[in-house]
C-alpha atoms as one frame of an Amber mdcrd trajectory, in Angstrom:
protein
  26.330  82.027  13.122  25.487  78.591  12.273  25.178  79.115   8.551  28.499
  80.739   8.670  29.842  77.199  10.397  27.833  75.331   8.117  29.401  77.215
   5.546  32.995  76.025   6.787  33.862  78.304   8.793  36.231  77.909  11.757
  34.433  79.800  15.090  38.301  81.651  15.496  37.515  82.758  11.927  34.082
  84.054  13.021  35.077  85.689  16.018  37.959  87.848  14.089  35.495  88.273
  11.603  32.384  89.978  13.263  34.402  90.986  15.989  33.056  89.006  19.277
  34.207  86.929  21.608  35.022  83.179  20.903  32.803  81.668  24.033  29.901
  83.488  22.785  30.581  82.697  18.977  30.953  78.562  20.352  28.397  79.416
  22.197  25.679  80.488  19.594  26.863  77.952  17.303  25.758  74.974  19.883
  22.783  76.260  20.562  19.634  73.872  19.253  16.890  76.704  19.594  16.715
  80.650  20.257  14.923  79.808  23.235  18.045  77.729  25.053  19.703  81.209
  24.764  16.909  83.180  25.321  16.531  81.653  29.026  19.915  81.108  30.235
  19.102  85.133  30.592  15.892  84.925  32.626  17.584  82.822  35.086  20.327
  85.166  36.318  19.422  87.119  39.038  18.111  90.387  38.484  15.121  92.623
  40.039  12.777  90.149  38.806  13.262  87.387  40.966  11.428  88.678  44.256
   8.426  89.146  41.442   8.504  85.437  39.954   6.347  83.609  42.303   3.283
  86.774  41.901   3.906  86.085  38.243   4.132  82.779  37.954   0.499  82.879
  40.262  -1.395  85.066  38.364  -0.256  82.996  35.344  -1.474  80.080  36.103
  -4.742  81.806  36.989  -4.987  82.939  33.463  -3.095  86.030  33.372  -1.036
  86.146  30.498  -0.616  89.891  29.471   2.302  90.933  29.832   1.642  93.916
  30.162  -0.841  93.683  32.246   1.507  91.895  34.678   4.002  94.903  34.447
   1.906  97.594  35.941   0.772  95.208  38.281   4.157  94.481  39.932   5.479
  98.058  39.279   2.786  99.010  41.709   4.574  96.991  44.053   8.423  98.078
  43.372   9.285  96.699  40.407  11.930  99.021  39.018  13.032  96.978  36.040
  11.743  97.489  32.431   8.783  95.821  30.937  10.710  93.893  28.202  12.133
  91.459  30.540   8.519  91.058  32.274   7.724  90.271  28.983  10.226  87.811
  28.352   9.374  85.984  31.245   5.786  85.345  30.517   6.752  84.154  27.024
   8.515  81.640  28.665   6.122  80.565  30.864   4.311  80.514  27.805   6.320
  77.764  25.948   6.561  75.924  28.814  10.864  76.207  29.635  11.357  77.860
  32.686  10.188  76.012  35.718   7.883  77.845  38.448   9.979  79.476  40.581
  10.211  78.695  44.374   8.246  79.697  46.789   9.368  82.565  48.878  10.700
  81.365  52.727   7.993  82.122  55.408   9.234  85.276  57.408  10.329  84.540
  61.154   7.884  86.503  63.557  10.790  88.423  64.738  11.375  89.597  61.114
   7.303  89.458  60.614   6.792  92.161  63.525  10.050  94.172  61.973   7.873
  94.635  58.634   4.892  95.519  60.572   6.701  98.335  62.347   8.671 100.020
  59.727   7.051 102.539  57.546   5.528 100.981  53.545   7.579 104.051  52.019
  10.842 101.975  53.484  10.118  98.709  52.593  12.447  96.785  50.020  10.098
  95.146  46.893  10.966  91.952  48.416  10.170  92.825  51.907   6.831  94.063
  50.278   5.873  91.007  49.078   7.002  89.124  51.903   4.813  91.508  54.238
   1.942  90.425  51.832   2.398  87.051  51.802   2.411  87.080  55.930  -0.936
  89.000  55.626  -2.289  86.419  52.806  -2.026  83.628  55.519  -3.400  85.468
  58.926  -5.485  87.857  57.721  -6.355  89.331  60.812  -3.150  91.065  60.253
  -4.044  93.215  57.298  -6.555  95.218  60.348  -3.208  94.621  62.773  -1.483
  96.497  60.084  -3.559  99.029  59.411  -4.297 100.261  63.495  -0.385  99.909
  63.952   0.550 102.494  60.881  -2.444 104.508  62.433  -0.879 105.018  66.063
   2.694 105.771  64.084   1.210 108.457  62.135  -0.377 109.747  65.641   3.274
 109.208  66.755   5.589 110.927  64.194   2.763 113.791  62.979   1.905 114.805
  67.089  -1.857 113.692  66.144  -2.489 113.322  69.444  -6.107 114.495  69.229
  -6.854 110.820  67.011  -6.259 108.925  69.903  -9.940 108.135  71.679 -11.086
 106.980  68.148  -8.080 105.028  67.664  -8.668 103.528  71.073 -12.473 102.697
  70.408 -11.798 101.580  67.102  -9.407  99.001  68.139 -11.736  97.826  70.649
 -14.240  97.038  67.602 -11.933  94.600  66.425 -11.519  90.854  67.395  -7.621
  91.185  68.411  -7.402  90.430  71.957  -3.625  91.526  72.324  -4.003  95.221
  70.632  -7.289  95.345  72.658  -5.244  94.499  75.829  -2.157  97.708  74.379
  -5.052 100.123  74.131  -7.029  99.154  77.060  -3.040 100.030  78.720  -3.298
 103.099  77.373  -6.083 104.326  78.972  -4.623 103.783  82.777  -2.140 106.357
  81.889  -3.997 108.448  79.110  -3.319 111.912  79.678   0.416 111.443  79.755
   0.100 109.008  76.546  -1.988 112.026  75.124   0.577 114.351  76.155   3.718
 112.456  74.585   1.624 112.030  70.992   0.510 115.651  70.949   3.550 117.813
  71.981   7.421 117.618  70.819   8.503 117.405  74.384   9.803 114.222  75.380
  11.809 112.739  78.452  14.484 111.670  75.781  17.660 113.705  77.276  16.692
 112.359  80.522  16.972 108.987  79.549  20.105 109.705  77.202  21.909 110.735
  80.308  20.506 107.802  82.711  22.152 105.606  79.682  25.325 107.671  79.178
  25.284 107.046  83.676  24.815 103.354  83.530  27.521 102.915  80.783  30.114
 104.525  82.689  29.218 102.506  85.800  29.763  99.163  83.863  33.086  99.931
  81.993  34.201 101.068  85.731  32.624  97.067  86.961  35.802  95.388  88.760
  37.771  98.058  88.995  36.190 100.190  92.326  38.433  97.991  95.206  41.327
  98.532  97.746  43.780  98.348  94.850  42.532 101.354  92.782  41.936 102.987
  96.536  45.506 102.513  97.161  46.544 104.192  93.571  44.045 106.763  94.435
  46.340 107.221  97.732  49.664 107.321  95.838  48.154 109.861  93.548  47.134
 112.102  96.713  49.852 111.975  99.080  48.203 114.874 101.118  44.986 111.755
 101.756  47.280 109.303 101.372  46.334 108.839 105.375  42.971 109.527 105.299
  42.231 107.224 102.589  43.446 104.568 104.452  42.465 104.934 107.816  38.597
 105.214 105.439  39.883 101.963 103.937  40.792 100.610 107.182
């Protein structure tokens, strides 16, 4: 492009010419270096970014295949190809793209979400983050671990893993799962019961809920003026109703 401008060429002519558009004819005939186009690219966002700052780490630790790097994060949920992996080390190679920023600590609220929902559900970014959360307290990796434990008990009626899930928590220096299993065994053969049998007081509660709602949209309204449209409604009680009123 820039031997054609060189040449004399105006970049209308060029675009015509090769048939592209006139920004991105301008655009490659500004350009100082392949590498100010090459990492305009890099920078937009793409499935990359939630990968950067694992890259950019194990870069600086010496870890510059690219390759290397790709079946690393794929492990993790990278569903992008390994060409633009690849592009991104070479930059970090030459030095033009700057390390990428940190990712934001996790609240606890959303810290105690990731904990709780299953690793086949989490997002690649919600991976990492869980990570990252374990990286700093590391006494949550074992949290993690005993908590996925009692949800497989939970969802695959497993009931039977229970006492060793009980003394195996115990083992471990976490007072507040200690204190949850030590709960558990005050009530244990109804716990037992719930994670070893598809039975469940579920439509009980549905209808205790389905109760209580219809109680608070009908808040306000149970007084002497719905009583008295109650009476015009009923003109056979009309007179009971009110001498009940009364």
């Amino acid at each position: 492009m820039q031997e054609l401008v060189a040449a004399g060429r105006s970049l209308k002519g060029i675009s015509r010419d090769l048939n592209l558009d006139y920004y991105a004819v301008r655009r490659y005939a500004r350009a100082t270096s392949l590498d100010e186009l090459i990492a305009p690219a890099i920078h937009r966002r793409s499935v990359l970014d939630a990968f950067k700052p694992y890259l950019y780490e194990q870069f600086t630790q010496g870890q510059h295949n690219a390759l290397h790097l790709y079946r690393q994060i794929r492990q993790q949920g990278y569903t992008g190809s390994s060409s633009t992996v690849g592009l991104y080390v070479h930059l970090l190679k030459r030095g033009i793209t700057p390390p990428p920023p940190p990712r934001p600590i996790p609240a606890p609220r959303t810290a105690a979400a990731l904990l709780l929902t299953r690793p086949d559900r989490l997002q690649p970014e919600q991976t990492l983050s869980l990570n990252d959360v374990q990286a700093a307290c590391p006494h949550l990796t074992t949290t993690t671990q005993h908590i996925r434990a009692f949800a497989a008990m939970l969802t695959n009626l497993t009931g039977h893993h229970l006492p060793d899930w009980i003394n195996t928590v115990r083992n471990d220096d976490l007072p507040h799962l200690r204190q949850f299993a030590d709960g558990l065994r005050t009530d244990y053969n109804a716990v037992l019961a719930g994670l070893s049998t598809p039975w469940s007081s579920g439509q009980v509660e549905g209808q205790n809920t389905r109760a209580k709602l219809v109680k608070r949209i009908g808040y306000g309204r149970a007084n002497f003026d719905l009583l008295r449209n109650a009476s015009f409604c009923a003109p056979d009680n009309r007179h009971k109703i009110s001498d009940r009123a009364r």
